[in-house]
N, C-alpha and C positions, 0 to 999 in steps of 0.2 A: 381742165388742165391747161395751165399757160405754158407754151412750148417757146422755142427759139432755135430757127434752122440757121444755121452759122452755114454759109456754101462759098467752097473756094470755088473760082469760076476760070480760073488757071491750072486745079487741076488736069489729070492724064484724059480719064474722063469722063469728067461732067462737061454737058453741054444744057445750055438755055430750055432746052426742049425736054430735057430729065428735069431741071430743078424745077421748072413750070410743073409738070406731072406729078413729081413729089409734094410740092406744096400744096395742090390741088385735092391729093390723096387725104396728104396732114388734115388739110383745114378742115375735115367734115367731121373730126375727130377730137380735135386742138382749137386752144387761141393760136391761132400761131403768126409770129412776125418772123420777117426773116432779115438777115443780115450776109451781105455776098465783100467777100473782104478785098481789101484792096493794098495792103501794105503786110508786111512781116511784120508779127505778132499782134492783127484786127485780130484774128478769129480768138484769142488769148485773153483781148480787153474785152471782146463783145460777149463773152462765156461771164467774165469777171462782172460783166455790167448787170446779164443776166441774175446772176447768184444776189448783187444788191438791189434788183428791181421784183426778186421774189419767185422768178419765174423757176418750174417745177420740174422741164426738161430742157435740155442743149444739145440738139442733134447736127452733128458733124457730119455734111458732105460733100469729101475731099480725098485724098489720099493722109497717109500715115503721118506727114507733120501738120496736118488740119487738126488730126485729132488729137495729137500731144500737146496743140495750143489752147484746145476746147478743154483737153482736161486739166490744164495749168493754170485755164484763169477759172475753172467750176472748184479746184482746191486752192487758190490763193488765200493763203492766211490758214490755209493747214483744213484737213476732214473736221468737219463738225453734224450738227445734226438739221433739218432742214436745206441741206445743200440741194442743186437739182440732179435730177439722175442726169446721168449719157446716152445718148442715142447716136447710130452709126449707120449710116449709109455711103458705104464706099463711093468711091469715086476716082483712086489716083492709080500708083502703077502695077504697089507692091498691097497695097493691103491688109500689109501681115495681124496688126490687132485684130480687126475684123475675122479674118479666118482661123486667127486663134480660138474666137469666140464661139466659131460656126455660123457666124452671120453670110450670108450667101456674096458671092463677089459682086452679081449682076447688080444694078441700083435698083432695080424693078421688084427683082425676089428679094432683096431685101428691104423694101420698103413694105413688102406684105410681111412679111418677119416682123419688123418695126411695128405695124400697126393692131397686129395678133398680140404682140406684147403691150400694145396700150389699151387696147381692149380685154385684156382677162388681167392685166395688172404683173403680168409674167417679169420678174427683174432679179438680179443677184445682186451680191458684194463682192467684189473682186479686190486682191492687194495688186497694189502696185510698187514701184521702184522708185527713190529720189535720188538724187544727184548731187554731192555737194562739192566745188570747187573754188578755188580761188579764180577762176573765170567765168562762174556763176554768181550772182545776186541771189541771198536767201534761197537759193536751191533750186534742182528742174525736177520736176514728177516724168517719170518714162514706161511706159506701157507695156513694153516686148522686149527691148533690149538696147544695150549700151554696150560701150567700148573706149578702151583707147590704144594707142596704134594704130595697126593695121585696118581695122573696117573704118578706125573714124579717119584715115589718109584716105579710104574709099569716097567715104562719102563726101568729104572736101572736095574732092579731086572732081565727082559728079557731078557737086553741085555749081564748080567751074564751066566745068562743062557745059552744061542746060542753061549757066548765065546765059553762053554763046551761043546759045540756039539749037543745042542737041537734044532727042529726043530722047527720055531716061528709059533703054532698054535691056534686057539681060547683055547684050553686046558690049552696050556702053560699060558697064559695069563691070566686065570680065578684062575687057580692056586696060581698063583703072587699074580694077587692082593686082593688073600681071606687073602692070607700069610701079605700083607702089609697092608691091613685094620684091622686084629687082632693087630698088633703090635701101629697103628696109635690107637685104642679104649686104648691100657695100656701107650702109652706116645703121647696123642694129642700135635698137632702143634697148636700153635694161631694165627693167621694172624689180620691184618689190612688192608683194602680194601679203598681208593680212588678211585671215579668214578668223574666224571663234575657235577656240580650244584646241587650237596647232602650231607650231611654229613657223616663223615667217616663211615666205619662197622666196629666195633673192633669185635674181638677173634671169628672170624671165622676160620673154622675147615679145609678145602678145598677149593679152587679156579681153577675154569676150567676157560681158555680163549679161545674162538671162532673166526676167522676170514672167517668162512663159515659154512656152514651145506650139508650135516651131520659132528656131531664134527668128528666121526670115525666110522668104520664097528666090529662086533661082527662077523669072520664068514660071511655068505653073510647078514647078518641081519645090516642095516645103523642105527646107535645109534645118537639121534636129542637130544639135552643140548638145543639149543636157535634156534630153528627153524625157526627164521626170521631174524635170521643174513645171510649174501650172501656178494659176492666178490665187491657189488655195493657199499657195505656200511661200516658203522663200524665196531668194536668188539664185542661180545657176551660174556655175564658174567654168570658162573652159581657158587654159592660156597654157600655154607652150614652153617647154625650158628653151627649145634652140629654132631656126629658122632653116635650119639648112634643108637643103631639096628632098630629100630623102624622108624626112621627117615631117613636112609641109605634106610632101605628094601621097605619104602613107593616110596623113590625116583627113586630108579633101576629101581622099578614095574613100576612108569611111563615113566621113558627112555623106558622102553621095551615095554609099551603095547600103549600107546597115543604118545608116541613122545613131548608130551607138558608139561612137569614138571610144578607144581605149589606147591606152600604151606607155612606156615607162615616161617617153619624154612629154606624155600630156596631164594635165593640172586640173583635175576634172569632180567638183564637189557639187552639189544639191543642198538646197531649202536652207540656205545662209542668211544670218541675219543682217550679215552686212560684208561689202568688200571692200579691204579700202588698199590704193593705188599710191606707191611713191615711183618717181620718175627720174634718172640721172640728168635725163637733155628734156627740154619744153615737147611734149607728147599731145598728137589731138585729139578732141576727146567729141564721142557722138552720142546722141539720145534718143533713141525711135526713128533713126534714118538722117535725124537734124545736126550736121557741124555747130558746134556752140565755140570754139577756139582751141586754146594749147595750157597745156597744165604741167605742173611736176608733182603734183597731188590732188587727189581725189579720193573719197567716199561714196559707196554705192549701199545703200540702205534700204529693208524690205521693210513695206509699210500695211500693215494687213489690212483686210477690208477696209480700203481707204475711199472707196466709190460704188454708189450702186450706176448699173447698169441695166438697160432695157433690152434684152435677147430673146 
């Protein structure tokens, strides 16, 4: 089996001395070459380079936009047959694909996971999410979840942040987005929401898109929006009619404490085939943790076993 370790070396953390350990593991098992990226969207081309050099796996180890760029260049030009599978070996802050999967957080345990599945041939099919915008090129493949509004001003606001040397914590985060929900209460967004065989939702406030659960992690705390969405199925819908305090505060409280959001002001559907987003004002829009820009429209599309994966 020809493999390809794609390793961010800027993730949370990987350090020299895991991806030494890792490759040392791979190699008695694998061909394996590795490639350690060095620019915004390497790990993307070198997945992509992999898939036309033939190679049979592309194991990601990094954090959560490592592997959305491993899996955008392993489906560039759409699922077909001979693609290579995915492999994952965490590494950054949040993790969330991986622990969707059950793959272990540590890089260690998961690398014996990793190698248990290359040795008995262990893998699935998993769907995934695509993304289409007028701020996208032919579209982005998204793993665990998307958004626009409120979580994609989060992770804007983040990844401003970390430019300047912050270290991406649950603090940082919680930070951000008290700072972008005060400003989203003095200039609300209004969305329009299309789902299948219902009628529109006009001037909703926020739209979270799921293509698994947990949407994401708080910290070690796994935060559930549409807790019966899974990789077997559709998309997950959660978005909001209004923003106001009352109605925010009810809703966090049940992310945090039931896992199971309900209530008249929330917009909450499972295993969609597609969502698609209209925008009154230029809205930002995120993919797996990744700011991509600002949109007034978008598509969110469930793509069924679109990747095999090694777990």
């Amino acid at each position: 089996m020809r493999a390809l370790l794609v390793v961010n070396p800027q993730a949370t953390t990987t350090t020299p001395a895991g991806r030494d350990v890792l490759a040392h593991a791979l190699a008695s098992d694998v061909k394996l070459e590795i490639v350690e990226t060095s620019y915004r969207g390497h790990a993307l081309d070198a997945a992509a380079q992999a898939v036309h050099d033939g190679f049979d796996l592309v194991i990601a180890h990094g954090g959560d936009g490592t592997v959305n760029e491993v899996v955008n260049g392993i489906l560039r030009g759409g699922p077909r047959a001979g693609q290579p599978m995915l492999g994952v070996v965490p590494g950054g802050s949040a993790n969330v694909f991986a622990g969707a999967l059950g793959i272990p957080r540590d890089p260690v345990e998961a690398t014996h996971v990793l190698l248990q599945a290359i040795e008995h041939g262990t893998s699935r099919r998993i769907g995934l999410g695509r993304v289409f915008a007028d701020v996208i090129e032919d579209g982005r493949w998204f793993t665990f979840n998307a958004g626009v509004g409120l979580d994609a001003d989060v992770v804007a606001g983040v990844e401003a942040k970390r430019a300047k040397g912050h270290n991406a914590s649950p603090a940082l985060y919680l930070a951000v987005a008290l700072k972008a929900y005060a400003k989203l209460v003095r200039t609300p967004l209004h969305f329009t929401v299309e789902v299948p065989d219902e009628p529109r939702f006009d001037d909703l406030g926020m739209v979270f898109v799921s293509n698994t659960d947990p949407w994401t992690y708080f910290g070690d705390k796994d935060i559930h929006l549409n807790p019966s969405t899974s990789f077997d199925g559709g998309l997950g819908l959660s978005a909001l009619t209004t923003l106001r305090v009352p109605t925010v505060a009810r809703y966090i409280t049940q992310v945090l404490t039931t896992g199971n959001p309900r209530g008249q002001k929330l917009v909450r559907r499972d295993d969609l085939e597609y969502v698609r987003v209209k925008s009154e004002e230029p809205a930002n829009l995120q993919v797996d943790g990744d700011f991509l820009g600002t949109t007034t429209q978008v598509e969110f599309r469930a793509v069924p076993e679109a990747l095999t994966v090694l777990s």
